[in-house]
N, C-alpha and C positions, 0 to 999 in steps of 0.2 A: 750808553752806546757811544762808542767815541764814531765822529766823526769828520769827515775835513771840511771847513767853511766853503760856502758854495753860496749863500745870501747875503747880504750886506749887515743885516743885522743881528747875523746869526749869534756873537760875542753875546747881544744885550737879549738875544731869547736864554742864553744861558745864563747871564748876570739876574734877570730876571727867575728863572726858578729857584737860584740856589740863595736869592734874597728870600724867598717864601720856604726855601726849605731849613734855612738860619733862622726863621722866624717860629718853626714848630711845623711847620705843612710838609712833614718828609713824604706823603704822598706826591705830590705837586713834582711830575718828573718829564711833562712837557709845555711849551710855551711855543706856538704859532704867531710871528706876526706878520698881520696882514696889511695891506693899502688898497684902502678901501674907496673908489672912486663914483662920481655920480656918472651914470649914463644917458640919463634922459630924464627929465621930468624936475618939480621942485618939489618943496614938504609935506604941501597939501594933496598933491596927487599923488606922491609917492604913500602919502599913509592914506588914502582912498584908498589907493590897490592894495596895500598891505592889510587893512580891516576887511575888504571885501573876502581877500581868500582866508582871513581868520572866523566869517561869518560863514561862507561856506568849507571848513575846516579842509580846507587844502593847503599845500607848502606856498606863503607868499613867492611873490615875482621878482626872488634875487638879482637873478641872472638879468630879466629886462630892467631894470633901474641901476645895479651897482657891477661896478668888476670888482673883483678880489685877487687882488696877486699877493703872492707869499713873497716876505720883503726879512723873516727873519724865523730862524727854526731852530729848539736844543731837544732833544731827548732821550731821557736813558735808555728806553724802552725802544725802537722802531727810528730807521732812515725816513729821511723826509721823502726819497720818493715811494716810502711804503705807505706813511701818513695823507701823502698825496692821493694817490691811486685812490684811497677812501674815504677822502674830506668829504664829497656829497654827503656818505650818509652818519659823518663823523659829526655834521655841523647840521644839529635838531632845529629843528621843529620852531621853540622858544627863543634859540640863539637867532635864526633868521629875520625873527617876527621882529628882534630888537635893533634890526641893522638900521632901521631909521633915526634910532635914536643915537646911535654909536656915529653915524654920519652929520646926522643934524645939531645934535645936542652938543652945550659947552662941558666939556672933563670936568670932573670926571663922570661916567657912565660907567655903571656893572649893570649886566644883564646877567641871568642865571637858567640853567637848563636843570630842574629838580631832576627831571627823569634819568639823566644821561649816565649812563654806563658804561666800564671797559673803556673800549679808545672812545667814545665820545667826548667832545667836548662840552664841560661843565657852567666854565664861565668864558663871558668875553669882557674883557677891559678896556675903555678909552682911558686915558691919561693924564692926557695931554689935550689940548685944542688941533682941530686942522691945522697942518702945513698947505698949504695953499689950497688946491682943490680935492687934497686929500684927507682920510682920517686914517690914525692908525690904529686898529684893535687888536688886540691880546688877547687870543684862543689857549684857554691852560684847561686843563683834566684837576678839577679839585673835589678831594675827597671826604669834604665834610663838610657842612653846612658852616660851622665854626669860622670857616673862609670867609664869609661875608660878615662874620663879626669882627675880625679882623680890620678889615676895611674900614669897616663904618667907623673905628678906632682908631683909626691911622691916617684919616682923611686929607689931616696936613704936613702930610708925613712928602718929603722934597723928593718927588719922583723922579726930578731933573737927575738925581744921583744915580738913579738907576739906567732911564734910558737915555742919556748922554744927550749929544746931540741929532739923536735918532730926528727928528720933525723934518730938518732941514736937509740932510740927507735922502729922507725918503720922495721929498717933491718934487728932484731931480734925477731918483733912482728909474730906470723902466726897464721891465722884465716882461718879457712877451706873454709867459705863461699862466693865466686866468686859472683861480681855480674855481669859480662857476661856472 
């Protein structure tokens, strides 16, 4: 789906799929990123609350601990403000439960959603370390397990190549629009 840039880092959400799809992932046909900020709390209470609603099998407390603003969007399939409108129930269950570690943890971080389907989202990527009090994750639709062997392959493989200097940019970027 051609589109007109409208995110700052919309170039590297496309640099980014069509690296994975040079790679052999011709499924791999969208890429979300996000800036993913803390709201309240540190590690330890942030993963209290996050094991408590995994204990009682409800959707962790996104929204109370993190924002999410879209910071960069390519896809063949669907406009960002379609993908929009359906991020809640695009961004499962698994992907959530990992946001602590996508925010806390040093790059790289893969989280995986087995379940996810259709437009869900499959994997979330950190990369990179935080730019300041940010992280940035990469929400892509990956359609075979073989994705994460990939990875675990390529571990030293210089991301910088791919997302520019996306870090430094994104700590100065603000975009009103939260998508939790």
């Amino acid at each position: 789906m051609t589109q007109a840039p409208h995110l700052p880092a919309d170039a590297t959400a496309q640099r980014i799929v069509r690296h994975f799809q040079a790679e052999g992932f011709a499924g791999i046909t969208e890429a979300l990123i996000v800036r993913v900020g803390l709201r309240k709390g540190d590690r330890q209470e942030v993963d209290a609350a996050f094991d408590a609603a995994l204990e009682k099998e409800v959707m962790p407390p996104v929204g109370e601990f993190f924002e999410m603003r879209p910071y960069g969007f390519y896809s063949e399939q669907r406009s960002f403000p379609d993908a929009k409108a359906i991020f809640q129930s695009d961004f499962g269950g698994s992907l959530r439960q990992g946001l602590p570690s996508v925010f806390f943890d040093v790059a790289p971080v893969m989280i995986d959603d087995a379940l996810a389907t259709s437009t869900k989202y499959d994997a979330m990527l950190k990369l990179s370390n935080n730019a300041g009090d940010y992280a940035l994750a990469i929400l892509l639709n990956d359609p075979s397990s073989s994705f994460f062997e990939y990875l675990g392959t390529h571990r030293g493989y210089n991301w910088q190549a791919i997302m520019g200097d996306l870090e430094t940019a994104a700590s100065s970027f603000a975009l009103e629009a939260d998508l939790i």
